[in-house]
C-alpha positions as CSV (number, residue, x, y, z in Angstrom):
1,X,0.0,0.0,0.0
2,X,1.6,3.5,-1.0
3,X,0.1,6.6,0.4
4,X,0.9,10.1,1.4
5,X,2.0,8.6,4.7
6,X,4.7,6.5,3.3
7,X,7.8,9.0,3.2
8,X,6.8,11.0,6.5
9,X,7.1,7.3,7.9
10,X,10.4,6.7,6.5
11,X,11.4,10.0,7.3
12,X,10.7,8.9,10.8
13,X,11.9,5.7,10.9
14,X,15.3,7.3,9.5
15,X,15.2,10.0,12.5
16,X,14.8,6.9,15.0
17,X,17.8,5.1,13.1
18,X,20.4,8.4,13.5
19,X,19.2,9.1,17.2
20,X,19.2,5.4,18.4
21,X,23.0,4.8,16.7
22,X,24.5,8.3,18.4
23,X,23.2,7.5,21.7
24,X,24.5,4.2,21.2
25,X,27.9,5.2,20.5
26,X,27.4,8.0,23.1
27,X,27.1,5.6,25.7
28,X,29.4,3.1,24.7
29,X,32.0,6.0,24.7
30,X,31.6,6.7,28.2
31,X,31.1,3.7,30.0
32,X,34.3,1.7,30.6
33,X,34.9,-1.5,29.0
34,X,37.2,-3.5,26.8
35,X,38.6,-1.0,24.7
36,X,41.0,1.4,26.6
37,X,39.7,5.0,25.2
38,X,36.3,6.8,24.7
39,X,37.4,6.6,20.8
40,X,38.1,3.2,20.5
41,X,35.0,2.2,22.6
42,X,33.0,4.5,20.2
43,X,34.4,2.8,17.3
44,X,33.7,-0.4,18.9
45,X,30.1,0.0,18.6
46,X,29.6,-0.4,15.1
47,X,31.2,-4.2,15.5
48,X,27.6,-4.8,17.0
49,X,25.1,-6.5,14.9
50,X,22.2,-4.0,16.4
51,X,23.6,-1.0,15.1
52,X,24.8,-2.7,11.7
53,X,21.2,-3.5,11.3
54,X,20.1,-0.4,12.2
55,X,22.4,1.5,9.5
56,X,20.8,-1.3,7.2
57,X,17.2,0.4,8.1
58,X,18.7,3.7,7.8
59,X,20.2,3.7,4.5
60,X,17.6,1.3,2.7
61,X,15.2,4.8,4.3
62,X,17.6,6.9,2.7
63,X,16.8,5.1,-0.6
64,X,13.0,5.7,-0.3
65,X,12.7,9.0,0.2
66,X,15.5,9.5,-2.5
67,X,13.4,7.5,-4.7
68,X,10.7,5.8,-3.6
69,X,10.1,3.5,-6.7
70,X,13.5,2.0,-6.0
71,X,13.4,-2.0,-7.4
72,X,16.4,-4.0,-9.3
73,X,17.6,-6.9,-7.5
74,X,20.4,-4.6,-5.1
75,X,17.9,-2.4,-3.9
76,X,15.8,-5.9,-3.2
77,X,18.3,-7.9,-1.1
78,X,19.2,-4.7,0.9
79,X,15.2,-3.8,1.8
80,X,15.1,-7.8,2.9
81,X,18.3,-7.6,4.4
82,X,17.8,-4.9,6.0
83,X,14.2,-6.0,7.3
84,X,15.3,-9.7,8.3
85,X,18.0,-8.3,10.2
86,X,16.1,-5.4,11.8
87,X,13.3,-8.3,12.8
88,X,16.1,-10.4,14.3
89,X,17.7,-7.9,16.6
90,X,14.3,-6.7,18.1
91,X,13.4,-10.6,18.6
92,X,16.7,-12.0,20.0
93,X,17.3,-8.7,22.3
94,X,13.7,-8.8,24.2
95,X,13.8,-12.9,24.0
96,X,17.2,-13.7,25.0
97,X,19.6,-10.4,25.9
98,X,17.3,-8.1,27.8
99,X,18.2,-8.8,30.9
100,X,22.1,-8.5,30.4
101,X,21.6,-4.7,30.1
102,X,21.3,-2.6,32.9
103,X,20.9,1.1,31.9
104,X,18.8,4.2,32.7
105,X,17.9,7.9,31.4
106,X,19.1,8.8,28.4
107,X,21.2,5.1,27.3
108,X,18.1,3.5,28.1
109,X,16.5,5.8,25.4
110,X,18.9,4.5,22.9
111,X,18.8,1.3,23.9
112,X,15.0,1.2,23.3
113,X,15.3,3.6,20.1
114,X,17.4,0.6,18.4
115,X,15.8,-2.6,20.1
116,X,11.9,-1.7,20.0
117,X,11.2,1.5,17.9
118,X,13.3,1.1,14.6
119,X,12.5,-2.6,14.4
120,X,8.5,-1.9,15.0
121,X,8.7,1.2,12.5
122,X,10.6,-0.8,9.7
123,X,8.4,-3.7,10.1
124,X,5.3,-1.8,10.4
125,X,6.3,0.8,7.6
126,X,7.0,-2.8,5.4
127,X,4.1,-4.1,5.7
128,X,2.1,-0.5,5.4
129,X,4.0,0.7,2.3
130,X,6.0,-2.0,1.1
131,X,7.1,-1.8,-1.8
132,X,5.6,-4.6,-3.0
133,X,6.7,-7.6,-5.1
134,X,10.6,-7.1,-4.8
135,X,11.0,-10.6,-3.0
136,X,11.8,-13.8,-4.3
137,X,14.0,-16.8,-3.4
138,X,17.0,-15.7,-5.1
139,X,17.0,-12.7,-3.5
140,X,16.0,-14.5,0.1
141,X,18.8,-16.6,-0.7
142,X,21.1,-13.1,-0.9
143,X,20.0,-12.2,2.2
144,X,21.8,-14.1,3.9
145,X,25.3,-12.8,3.0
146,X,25.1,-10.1,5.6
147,X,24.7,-12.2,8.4
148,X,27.1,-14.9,7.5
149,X,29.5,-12.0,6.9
150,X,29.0,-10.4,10.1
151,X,29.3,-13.9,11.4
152,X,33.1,-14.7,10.0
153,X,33.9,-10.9,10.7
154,X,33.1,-11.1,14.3
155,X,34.9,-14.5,14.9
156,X,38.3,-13.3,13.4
157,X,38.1,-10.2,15.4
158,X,37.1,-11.7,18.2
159,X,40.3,-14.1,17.8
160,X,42.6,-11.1,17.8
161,X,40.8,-8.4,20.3
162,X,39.9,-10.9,22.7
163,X,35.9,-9.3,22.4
164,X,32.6,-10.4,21.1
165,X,29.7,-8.5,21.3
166,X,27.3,-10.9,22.5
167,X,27.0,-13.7,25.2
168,X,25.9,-16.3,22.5
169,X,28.8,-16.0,20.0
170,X,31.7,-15.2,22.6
171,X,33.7,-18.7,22.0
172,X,35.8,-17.5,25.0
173,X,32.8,-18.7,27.3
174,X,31.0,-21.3,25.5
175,X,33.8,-22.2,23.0
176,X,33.5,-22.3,19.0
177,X,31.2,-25.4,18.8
178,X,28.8,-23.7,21.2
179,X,29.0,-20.1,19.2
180,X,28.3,-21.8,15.9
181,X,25.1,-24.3,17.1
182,X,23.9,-20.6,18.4
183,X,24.8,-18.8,15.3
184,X,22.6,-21.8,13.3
185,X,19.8,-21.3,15.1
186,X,19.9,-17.4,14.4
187,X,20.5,-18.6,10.5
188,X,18.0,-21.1,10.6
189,X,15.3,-17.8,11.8
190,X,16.7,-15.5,9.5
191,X,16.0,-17.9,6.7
192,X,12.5,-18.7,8.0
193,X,11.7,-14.7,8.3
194,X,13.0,-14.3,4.8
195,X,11.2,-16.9,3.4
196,X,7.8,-15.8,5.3
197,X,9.0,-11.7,4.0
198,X,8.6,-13.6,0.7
199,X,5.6,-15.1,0.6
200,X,3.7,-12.1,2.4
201,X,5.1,-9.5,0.3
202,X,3.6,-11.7,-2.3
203,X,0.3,-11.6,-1.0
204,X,0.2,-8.2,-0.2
205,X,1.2,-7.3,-3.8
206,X,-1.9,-9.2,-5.3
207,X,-4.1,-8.1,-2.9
208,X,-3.2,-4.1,-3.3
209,X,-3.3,-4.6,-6.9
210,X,0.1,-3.3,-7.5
211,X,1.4,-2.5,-10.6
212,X,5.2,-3.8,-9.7
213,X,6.9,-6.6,-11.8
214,X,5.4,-9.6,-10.7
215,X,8.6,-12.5,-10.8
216,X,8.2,-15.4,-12.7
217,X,6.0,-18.3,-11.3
218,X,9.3,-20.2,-10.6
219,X,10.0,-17.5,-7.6
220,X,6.3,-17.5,-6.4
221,X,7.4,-19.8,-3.4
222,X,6.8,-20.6,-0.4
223,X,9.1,-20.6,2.7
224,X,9.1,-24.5,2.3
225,X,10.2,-24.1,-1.2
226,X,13.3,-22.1,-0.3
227,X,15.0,-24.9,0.4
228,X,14.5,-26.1,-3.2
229,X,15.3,-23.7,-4.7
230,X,18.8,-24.9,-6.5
231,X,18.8,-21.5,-9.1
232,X,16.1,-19.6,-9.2
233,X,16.4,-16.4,-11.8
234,X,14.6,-12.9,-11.7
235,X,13.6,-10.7,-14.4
């Protein structure tokens, strides 16, 4: 659904981004911690997947307000990258990491700005505005690259600075066979959101009517078919 609500909420959901990753950095940058200096601590930030998918959010807002009749198959993976990933953080942090920070006033403004509000804006402004019918398993498929990036980034890092940004990937606690069985699970629900992001941006698309390119019936899958899907093309 496009309407003349569409770029005031991207324009908001962009505001959110850009508040929630300078508070973030704010407070990493002056509250002691691995890294010896407020720079290096501020720096530091950006090595965590929230704010990564944040800036995802962020510039895939930037986009749609630029132009919002964006399509081709890089604008695509980035809007389902950038969704998946924005749906995972909010899930994982309020399920599983919640209670491992403790923070008030202002960091706890942040904190919520990049946890709660993005991730229910950018979901809630998908769904709303789309746009519609830039899915498809290829595309799902690509999705994935960011994660399993971050993923191989974070380790190697992690093997030099002696860090890891979260309590179910740090192999210093729970070793590298327990990090990857966690990091599986997280692949196995980004997978499962992207394949659901598929099919529902599917049937939102035919029941708005839109006039986007429709992919070819050998996309129009399920998330059960993404698993089948050896080489799917797109237009």
């Amino acid at each position: 659904m496009r309407s003349r609500w569409a770029r005031p909420w991207y324009a908001a959901t962009l505001v959110c981004v850009l508040a929630g990753v300078a508070l973030s950095v704010y407070t990493a940058s002056h509250t002691a911690g691995r890294f010896d200096t407020p720079t290096l601590r501020a720096l530091n930030t950006f090595a965590f997947f929230t704010v990564q998918s944040n800036l995802l959010v962020g510039i895939a807002m930037v986009v749609l307000l630029v132009r919002p009749s964006a399509s081709g198959i890089g604008f695509a993976t980035l809007r389902l990258t950038a969704l998946v990933s924005i749906t995972v953080t909010g899930v994982v942090y309020h399920v599983a990491l919640s209670s491992v920070f403790v923070l008030s006033g202002i960091d706890e403004f942040g904190n919520q700005l990049v946890h709660t509000a993005v991730p229910v804006l950018a979901v809630a402004g998908w769904l709303l505005f789309g746009p519609r019918r830039l899915t498809s398993a290829r595309v799902a498929w690509l999705s994935l690259s960011y994660p399993l990036a971050w993923l191989v980034f974070t380790l190697v890092r992690g093997a030099f600075v002696h860090w890891y940004p979260y309590p179910f990937i740090d192999v210093t606690r729970i070793g590298y066979a327990g990090a990857l069985v966690n990091c599986l699970w997280v692949a196995a629900l980004f997978l499962g959101l992207a394949g659901v992001a598929t099919r529902v941006d599917r049937a939102l698309g035919t029941s708005a009517g839109t006039g986007a390119p429709t992919p070819p019936t050998s996309l129009d899958t399920t998330p059960a078919d993404l698993g089948r899907a050896a080489s799917p093309r797109v237009p």
